[in-house]
C-alpha positions as CSV (number, residue, x, y, z in Angstrom):
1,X,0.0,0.0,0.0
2,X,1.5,3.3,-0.9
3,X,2.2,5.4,2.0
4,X,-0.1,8.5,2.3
5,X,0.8,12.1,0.9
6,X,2.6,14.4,3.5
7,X,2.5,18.1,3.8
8,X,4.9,20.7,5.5
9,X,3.0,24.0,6.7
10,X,4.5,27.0,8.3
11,X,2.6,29.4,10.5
12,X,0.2,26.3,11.0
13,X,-0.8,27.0,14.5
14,X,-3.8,29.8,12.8
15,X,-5.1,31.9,10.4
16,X,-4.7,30.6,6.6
17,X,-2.0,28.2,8.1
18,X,-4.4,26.0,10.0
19,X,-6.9,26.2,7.4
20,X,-4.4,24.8,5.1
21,X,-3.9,21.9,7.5
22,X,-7.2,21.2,8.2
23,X,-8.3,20.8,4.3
24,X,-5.3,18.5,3.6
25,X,-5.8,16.3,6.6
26,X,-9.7,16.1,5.4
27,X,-8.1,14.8,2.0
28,X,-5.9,12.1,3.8
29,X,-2.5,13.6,4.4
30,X,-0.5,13.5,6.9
31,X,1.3,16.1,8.5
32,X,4.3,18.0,9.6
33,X,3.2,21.8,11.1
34,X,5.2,24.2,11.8
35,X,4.9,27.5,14.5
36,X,5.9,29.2,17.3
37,X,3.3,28.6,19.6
38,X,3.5,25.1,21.2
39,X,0.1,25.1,22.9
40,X,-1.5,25.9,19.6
41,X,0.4,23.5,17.8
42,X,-0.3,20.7,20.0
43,X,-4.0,21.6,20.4
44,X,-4.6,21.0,16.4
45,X,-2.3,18.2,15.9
46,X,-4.4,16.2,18.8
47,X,-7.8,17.6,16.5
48,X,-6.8,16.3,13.5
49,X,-5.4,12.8,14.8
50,X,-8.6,12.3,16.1
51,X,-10.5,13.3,13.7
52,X,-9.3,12.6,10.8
53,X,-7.1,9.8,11.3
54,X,-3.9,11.0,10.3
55,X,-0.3,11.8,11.4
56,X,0.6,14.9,12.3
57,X,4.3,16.2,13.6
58,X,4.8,19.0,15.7
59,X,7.6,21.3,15.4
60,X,8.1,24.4,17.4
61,X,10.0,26.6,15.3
62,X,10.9,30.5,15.1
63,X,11.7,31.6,11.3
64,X,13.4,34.8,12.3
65,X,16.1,32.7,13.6
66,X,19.0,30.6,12.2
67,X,17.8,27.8,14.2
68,X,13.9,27.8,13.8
69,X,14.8,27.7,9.6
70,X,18.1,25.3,10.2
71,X,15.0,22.9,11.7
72,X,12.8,23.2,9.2
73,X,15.3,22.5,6.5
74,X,16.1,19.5,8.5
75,X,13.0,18.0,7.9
76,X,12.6,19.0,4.5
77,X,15.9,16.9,3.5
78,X,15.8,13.7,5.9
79,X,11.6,13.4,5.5
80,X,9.7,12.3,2.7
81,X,7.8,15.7,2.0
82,X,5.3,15.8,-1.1
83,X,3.6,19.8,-0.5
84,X,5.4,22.1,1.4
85,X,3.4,25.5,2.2
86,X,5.3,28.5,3.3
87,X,2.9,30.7,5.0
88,X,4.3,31.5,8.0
89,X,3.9,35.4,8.8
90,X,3.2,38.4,10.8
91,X,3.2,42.2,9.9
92,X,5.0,45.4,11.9
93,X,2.2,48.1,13.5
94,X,4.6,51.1,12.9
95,X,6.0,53.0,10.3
96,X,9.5,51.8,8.7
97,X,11.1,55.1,10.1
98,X,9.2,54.2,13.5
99,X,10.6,50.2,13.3
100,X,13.9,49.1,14.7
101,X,16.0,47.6,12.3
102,X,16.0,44.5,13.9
103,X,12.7,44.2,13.7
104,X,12.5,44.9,10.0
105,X,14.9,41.9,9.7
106,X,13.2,39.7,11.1
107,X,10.0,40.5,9.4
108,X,11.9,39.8,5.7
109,X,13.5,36.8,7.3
110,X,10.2,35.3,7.7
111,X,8.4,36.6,4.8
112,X,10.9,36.4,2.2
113,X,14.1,34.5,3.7
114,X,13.0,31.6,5.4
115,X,10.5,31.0,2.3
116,X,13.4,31.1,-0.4
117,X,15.6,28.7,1.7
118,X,13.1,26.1,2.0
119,X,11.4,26.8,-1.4
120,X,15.1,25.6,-3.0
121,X,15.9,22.8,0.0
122,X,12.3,21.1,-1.1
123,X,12.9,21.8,-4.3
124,X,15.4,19.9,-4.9
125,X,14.6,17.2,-2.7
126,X,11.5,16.7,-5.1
127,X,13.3,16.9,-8.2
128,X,15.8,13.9,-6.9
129,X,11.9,11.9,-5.8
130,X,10.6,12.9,-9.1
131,X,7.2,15.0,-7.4
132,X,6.4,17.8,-5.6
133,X,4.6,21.1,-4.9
134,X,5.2,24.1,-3.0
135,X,3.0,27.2,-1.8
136,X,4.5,30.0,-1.0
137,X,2.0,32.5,0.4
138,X,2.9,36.2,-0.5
139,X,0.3,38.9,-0.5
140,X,-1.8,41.3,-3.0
141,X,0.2,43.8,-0.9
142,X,2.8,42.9,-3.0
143,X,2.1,45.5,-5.9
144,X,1.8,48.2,-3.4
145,X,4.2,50.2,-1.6
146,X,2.8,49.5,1.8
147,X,6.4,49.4,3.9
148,X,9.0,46.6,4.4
149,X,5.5,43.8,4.6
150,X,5.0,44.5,1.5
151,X,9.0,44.9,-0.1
152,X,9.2,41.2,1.5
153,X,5.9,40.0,-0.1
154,X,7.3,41.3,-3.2
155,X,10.5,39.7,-3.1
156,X,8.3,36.1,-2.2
157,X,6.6,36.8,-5.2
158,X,9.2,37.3,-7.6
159,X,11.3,34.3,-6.3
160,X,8.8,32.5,-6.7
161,X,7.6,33.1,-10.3
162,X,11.6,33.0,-10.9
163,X,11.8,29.5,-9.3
164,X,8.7,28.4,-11.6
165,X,10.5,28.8,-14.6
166,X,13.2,27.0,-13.9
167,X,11.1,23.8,-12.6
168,X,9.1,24.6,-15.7
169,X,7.8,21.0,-18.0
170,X,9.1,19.4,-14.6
171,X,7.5,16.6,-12.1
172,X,7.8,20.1,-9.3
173,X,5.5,23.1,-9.4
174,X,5.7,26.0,-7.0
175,X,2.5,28.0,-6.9
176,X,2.8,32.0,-4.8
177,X,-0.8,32.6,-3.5
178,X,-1.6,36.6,-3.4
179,X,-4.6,36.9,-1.3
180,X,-6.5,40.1,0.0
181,X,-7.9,40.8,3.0
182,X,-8.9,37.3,4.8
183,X,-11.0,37.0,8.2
184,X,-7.9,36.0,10.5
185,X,-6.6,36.8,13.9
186,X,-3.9,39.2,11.9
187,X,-5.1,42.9,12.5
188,X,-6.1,42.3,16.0
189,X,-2.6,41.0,16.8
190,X,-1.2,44.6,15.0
191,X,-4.2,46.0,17.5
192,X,-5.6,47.7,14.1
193,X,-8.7,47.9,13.0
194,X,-10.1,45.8,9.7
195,X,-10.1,48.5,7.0
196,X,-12.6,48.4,4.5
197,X,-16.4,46.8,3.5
198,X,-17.4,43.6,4.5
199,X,-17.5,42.3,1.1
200,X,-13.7,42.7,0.6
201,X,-12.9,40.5,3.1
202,X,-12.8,36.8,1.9
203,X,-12.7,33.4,4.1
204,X,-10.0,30.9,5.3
205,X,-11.6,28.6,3.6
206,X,-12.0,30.2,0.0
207,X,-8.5,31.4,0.2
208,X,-7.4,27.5,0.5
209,X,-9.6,26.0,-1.4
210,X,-9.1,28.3,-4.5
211,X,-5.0,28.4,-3.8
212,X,-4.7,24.5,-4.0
213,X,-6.9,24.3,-7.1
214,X,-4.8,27.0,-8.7
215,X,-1.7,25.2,-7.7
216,X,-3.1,21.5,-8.4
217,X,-3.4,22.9,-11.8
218,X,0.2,23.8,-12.1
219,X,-0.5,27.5,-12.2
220,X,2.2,30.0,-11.0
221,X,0.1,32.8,-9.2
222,X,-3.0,32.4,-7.6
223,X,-5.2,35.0,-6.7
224,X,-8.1,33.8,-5.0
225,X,-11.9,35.6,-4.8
226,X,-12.5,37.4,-8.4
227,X,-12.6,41.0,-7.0
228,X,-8.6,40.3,-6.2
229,X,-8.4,38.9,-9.4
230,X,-9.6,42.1,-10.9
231,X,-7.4,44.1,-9.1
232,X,-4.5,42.5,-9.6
233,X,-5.2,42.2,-13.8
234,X,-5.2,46.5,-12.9
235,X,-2.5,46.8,-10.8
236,X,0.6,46.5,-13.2
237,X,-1.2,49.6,-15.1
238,X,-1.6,51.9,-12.3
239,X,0.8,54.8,-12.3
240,X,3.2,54.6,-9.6
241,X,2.6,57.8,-8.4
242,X,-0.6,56.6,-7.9
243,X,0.0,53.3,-6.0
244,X,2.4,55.1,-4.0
245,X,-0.4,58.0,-3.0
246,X,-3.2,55.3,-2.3
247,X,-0.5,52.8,-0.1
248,X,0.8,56.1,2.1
249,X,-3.0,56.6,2.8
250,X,-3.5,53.1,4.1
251,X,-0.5,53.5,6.2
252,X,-1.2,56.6,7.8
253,X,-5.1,55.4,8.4
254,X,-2.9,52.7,10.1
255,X,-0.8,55.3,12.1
256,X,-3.5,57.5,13.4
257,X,-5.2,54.4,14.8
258,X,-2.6,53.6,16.7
């Protein structure tokens, strides 16, 4: 019998993470998640065993560090691991001139670092089994000028697209997922409130379910609900000037809630 599929998440223990682990153990795999919070963690690994019948390994890891992606690597080239999903995250309240430098490096450590040093170990881990995915979670923030979260998204984006064509007409895809706003726990850990309508904000569960279709079909960028879609067909064609007004007015509606 051929052992089941197994699936590497970061930022697992919430948000789009858990989501992502909760759709894939529904489908049968097992898993390894990936996080800071232990409790968390533990909490959803004991869920899913239980209710879905699978294997899942815990592994308390910090991105921003050496160690927390020296672990994860670890993993990634001494485990069988068929989808890896880098969405591990977490955004800055203040300003870049406000934000200590460190901070700012650890931010693109885990946004764009840690994701290109595991994108290439599981790359080619997959290429020498001959199958493979990866998702590497970036942001619609991306084509905006919205501080160092989005420079890091940006970076995650074009890696990622750069990574794609060289795995292209291969057995390994690697699919960067640029959502909107989602319902998550991430603006009230900033302490900011959600900006904008209702409508714009789309689910946990559409997110994932339209990203692994999108990647499932080998697609490079996936930008899930059709409003985002929209917007990103626009975006490239928007004067800078222009993204750069509209992003400076999202960040100081940011800064005057503070």
């Amino acid at each position: 019998m051929n052992p089941r599929p197994r699936a590497l998440i970061t930022g697992a223990s919430s948000g789009l993470g858990r989501g992502y682990a909760r759709t894939l153990a529904a489908e049968g795999y097992d898993l390894v998640l990936v996080a800071r919070d232990e409790d968390r963690l533990n909490q959803l690994a004991e869920q899913l065993r239980t209710t879905q019948n699978i294997h899942a390994e815990v592994v308390v890891a910090d991105l921003s560090t050496r160690d927390g992606i020296d672990a994860v690597n670890e993993i990634i080239a001494t485990q069988p691991i068929d989808v890896v999903i880098n969405n591990a995250g977490f955004g800055l309240r203040g300003t870049l001139l406000d934000t200590d430098a460190a901070d700012l490096d650890a931010l693109d450590r885990v946004l764009a670092g840690a994701v290109r040093e595991l994108s290439l170990s599981a790359a080619r881990r997959m290429q020498s089994r001959g199958r493979g995915g990866i998702i590497n979670v970036s942001s619609l923030a991306a084509v905006t000028t919205m501080g160092q979260y989005a420079a890091s998204k940006a970076s995650t984006l074009v890696f990622t697209e750069a990574l794609a064509g060289e795995l292209r007409g291969g057995p390994v895809t690697v699919t960067a997922v640029l959502p909107g706003f989602i319902r998550t726990e991430f603006h009230s850990r900033l302490g900011v409130e959600r900006p904008g309508p209702g409508p714009i904000w789309l689910s946990v569960d559409q997110v994932v379910r339209e990203s692994l279709r999108d990647a499932r079909a080998g697609k490079v960028v996936s930008v899930p609900g059709w409003g985002y879609r929209m917007a990103a067909l626009v975006a490239p064609v928007v004067p800078r000037p222009l993204m750069r007004w509209g992003s400076a007015g999202f960040s100081f509606a940011r800064t005057r809630d503070r």
